[in-house]
C-alpha positions in Angstrom: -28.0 -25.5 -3.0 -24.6 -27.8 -2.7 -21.3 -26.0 -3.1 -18.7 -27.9 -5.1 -15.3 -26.3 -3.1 -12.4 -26.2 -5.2 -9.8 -27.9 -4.9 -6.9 -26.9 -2.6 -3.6 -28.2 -4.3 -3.8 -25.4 -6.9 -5.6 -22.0 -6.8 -8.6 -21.8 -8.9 -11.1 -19.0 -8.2 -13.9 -20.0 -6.1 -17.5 -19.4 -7.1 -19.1 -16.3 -6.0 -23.0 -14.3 -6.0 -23.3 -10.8 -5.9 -25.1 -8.9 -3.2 -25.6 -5.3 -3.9 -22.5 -4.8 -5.1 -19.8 -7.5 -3.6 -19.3 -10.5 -5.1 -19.4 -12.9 -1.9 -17.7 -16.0 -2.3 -19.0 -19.3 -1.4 -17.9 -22.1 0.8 -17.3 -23.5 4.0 -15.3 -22.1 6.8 -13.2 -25.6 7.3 -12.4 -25.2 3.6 -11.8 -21.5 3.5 -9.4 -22.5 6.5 -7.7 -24.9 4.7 -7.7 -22.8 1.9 -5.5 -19.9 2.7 -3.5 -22.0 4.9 -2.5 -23.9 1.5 -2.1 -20.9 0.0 0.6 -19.5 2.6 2.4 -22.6 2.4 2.9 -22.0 -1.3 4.1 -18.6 -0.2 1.7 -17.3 -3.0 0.4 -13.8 -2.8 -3.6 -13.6 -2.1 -6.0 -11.5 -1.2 -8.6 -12.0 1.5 -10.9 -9.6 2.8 -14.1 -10.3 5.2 -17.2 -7.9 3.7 -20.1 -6.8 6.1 -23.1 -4.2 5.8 -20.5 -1.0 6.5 -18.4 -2.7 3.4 -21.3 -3.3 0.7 -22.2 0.4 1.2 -19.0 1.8 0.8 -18.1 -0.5 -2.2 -21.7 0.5 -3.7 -20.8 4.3 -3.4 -17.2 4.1 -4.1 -16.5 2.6 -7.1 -12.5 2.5 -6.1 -13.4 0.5 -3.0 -15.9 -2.2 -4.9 -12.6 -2.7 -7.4 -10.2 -3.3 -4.4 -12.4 -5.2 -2.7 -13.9 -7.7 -6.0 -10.5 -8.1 -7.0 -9.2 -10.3 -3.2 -9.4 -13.8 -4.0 -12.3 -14.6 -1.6 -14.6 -11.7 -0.3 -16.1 -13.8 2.5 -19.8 -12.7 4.5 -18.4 -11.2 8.2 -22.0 -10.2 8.5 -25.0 -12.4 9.1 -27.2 -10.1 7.0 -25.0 -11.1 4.0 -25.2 -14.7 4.8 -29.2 -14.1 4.8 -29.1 -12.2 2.0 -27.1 -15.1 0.3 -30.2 -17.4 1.3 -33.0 -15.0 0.4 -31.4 -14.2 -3.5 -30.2 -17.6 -4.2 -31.6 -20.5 -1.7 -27.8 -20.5 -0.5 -27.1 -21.9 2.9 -24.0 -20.0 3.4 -21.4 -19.8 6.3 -20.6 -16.8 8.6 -17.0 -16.3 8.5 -15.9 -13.5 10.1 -12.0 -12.3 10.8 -12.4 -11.8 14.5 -13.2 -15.8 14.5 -10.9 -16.5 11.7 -7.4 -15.0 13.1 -7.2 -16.7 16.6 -8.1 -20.5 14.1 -5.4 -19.4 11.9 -2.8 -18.7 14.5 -3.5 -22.1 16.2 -2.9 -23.5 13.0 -0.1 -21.7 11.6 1.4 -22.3 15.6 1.3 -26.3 14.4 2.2 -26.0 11.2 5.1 -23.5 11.5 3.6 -20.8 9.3 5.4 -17.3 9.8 3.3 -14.0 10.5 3.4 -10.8 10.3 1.0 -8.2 12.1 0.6 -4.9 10.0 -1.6 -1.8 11.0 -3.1 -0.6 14.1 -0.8 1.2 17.2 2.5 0.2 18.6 0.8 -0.4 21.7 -2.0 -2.9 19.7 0.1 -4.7 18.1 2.7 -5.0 21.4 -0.1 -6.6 23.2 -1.4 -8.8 20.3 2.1 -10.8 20.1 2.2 -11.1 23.6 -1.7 -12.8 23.5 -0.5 -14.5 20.6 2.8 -16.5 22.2 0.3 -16.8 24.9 -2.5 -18.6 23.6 -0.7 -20.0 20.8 2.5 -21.8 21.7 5.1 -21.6 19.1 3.6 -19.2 17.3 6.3 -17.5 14.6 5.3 -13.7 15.0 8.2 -12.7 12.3 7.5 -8.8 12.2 5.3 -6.0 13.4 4.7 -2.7 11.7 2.3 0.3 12.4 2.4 2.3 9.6 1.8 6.0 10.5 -1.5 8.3 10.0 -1.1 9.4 6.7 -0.1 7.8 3.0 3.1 6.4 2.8 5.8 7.8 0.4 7.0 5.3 -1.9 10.3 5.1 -0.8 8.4 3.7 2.9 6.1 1.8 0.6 8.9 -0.3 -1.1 10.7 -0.4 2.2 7.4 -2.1 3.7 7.4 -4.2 1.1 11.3 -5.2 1.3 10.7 -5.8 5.0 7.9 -8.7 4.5 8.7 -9.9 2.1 12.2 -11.0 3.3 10.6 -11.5 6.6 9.5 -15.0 5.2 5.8 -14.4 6.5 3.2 -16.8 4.9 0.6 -15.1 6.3 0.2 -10.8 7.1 -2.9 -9.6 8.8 -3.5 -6.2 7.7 -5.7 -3.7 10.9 -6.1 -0.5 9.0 -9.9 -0.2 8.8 -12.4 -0.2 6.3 -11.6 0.9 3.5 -8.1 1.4 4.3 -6.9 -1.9 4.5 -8.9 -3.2 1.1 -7.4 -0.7 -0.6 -3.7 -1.4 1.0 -4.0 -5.4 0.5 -5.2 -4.9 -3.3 -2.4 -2.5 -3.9 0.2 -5.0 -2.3 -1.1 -8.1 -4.3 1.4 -9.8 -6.5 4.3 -7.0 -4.5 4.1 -9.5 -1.5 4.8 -13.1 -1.4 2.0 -14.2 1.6 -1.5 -14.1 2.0 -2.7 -10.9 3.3 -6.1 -10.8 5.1 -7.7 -7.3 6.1 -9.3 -8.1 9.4 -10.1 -5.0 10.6 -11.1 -4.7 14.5 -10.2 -8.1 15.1 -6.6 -7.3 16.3 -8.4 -5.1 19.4 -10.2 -8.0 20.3 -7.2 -10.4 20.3 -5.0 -7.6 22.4 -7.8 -7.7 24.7 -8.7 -3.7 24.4 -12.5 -4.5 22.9 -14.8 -6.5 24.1 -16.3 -8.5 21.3 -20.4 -9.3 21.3 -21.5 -12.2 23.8 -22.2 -15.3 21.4 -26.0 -15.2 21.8 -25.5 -11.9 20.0 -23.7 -12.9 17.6 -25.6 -15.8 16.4 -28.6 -13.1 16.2 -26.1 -10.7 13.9 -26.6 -8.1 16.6 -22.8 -7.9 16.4 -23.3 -4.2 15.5 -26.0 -3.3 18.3 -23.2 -4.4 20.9 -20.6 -1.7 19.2 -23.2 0.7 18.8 -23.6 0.3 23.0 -19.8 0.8 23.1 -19.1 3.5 21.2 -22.9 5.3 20.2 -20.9 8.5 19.8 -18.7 7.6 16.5 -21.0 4.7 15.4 -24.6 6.0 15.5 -24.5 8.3 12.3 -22.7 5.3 10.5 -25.3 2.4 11.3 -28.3 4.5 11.2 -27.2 5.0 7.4 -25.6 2.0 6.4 -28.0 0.0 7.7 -31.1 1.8 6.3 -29.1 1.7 2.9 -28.6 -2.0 2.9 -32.4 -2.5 3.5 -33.1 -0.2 0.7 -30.6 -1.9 -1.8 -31.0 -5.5 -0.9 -35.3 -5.0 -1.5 -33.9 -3.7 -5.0 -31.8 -6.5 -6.2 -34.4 -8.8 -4.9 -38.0 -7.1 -6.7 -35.2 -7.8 -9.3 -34.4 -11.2 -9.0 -37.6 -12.2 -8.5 -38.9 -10.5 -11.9 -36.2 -11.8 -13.9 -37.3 -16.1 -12.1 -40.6 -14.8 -12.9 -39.7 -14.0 -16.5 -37.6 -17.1 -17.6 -40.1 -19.5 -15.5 
């Protein structure tokens, strides 16, 4: 199936299909690139958050976290099982686009195109070591701020002073490390408070500092991504995919027994 990509001078909500219960948008990574980067420029204040198995599960039992997350501009498929799912429920040949591939593209690009950033979440230390990488591999890069918020909910008076602080910042663009479902939440509470585009990428900030290893490529083109974590870390992560994936199975054969009754109905 073609996707007609809307246009980029003004905003107009991209289409979307639902898989279990995210409503994953469709379109290219080139024009999902030149998308936000558009948007940045126009200093307006979007929402973008990258959904994978771990997300669709906590979105299908949390009905707070399926509102934060449905409400971001574009909800686009980090995982390949949501790109296949994407093909199997709708003939759909989508792209994988993933933060930890899309935050190193948009810094090159923001480093030519003189786009101002600003790093929020993770540890001092994490986020020391990500501008340093950051001036490193991207030239001219214009880091404007950093903040790591601290472990616990922010009063409102810290909250508006957040706020006050990006905002006059100038940043176009804030990348938001706070962990699923921390960060949709944050992003979709900041929307319309913050004049940039905020993207929750999650553990991609790690991998730009250099203190993860990310999969080797042949890995991830096999969406065995989350086999390589598991190898990391089997300790914290076991309990989580063992459930999340088993869920997903369960949930996507649901939606598609019914899609496949209601083709079979109207053909």
């Amino acid at each position: 199936m073609l996707i007609k990509e809307p246009s980029l001078n003004t905003y107009v909500r991209p289409k979307a299909m639902k898989v279990i219960s995210l409503n994953i948008t469709l379109g290219s990574y080139s024009h999902v690139q030149d998308w936000i980067l558009a948007a940045a420029h126009r200093r307006e204040s979007r929402t973008v958050c990258f959904a994978n198995v771990h997300m669709v599960i906590e979105a299908k039992h949390k009905p707070k976290v399926a509102d934060a997350v449905n409400s971001s501009d574009w909800i686009l498929p980090d995982g390949l099982p949501l790109t296949w799912a994407m093909r199997l429920l709708y003939l759909i040949r989508q792209d994988r686009i993933t933060g930890m591939d899309m935050l190193p593209s948009l810094l090159e690009r923001a480093a030519k195109e003189d786009l101002a950033i600003f790093l929020y979440g993770s540890t001092s230390d994490v986020l020391k070591r990500s501008v340093e990488k950051c001036k490193f591999l991207f030239p001219g890069v214009n880091i404007v701020g950093t903040y790591s918020p601290p472990f616990r909910e922010l009063t409102v008076e810290e909250e508006n002073s957040v706020i006050s602080t990006i905002s006059h910042s100038g940043a176009q663009l804030v990348f938001v490390a706070l962990g699923c479902p921390k960060q949709e939440l944050w992003i979709n509470n900041m929307r319309g408070r913050i004049p940039a585009v905020l993207l929750a990428i999650g553990g991609a900030l790690p991998v730009l500092a250099g203190d993860v290893t990310r999969a080797p490529s042949w890995m991830q083109k096999m969406g065995l991504e989350w086999f390589f974590r598991l190898m990391q870390e089997p300790k914290r992560l076991f309990k989580r995919y063992a459930v999340t994936n088993s869920l997903y199975v369960w949930y996507m054969g649901q939606q598609l027994i019914i899609r496949l009754l209601s083709l079979a109905k109207f053909s």
